[in-house]
N, C-alpha and C positions, 0 to 999 in steps of 0.2 A: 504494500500500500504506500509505504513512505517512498519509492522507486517511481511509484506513476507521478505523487506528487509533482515529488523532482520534475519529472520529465515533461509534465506538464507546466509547471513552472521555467522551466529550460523554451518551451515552445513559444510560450506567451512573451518572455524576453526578445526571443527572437523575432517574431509578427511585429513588435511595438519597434524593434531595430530597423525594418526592412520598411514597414511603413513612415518612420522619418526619414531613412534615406530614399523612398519613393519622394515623399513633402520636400525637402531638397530639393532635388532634380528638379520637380515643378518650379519651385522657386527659382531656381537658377535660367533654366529655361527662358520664362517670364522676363526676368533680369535683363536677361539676351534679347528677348522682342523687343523691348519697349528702350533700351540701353541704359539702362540705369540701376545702380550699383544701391540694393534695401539693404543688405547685410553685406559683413564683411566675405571676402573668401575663406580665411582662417576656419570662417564660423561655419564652413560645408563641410570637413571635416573629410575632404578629395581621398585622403587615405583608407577612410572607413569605407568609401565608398566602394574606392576601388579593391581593396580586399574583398569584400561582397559579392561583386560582380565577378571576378576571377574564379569563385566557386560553382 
């Protein structure tokens, strides 16, 4: 029982990870149409990103 928690708790980390690096990309996207710069770039966190994506 304490296994599924975990694992379920491991899932939901991860939906809530992939879902702001989806809100990102949106964000940035946007950024890109319209040229203008809401957030920093630091603050897209390009690393996480792209580790995500590689998998």
């Amino acid at each position: 029982m304490k296994y599924t928690a975990e694992l379920e708790k491991a899932i939901d980390q991860q939906e809530q990870t992939a879902t702001l690096c989806i809100e990102l990309q949106i964000l940035y996207l946007y950024e890109e149409c319209i040229g203008f710069n809401i957030i920093k770039p630091s603050l897209y966190g390009y690393d996480i990103l792209d580790s995500l994506s590689v998998r």
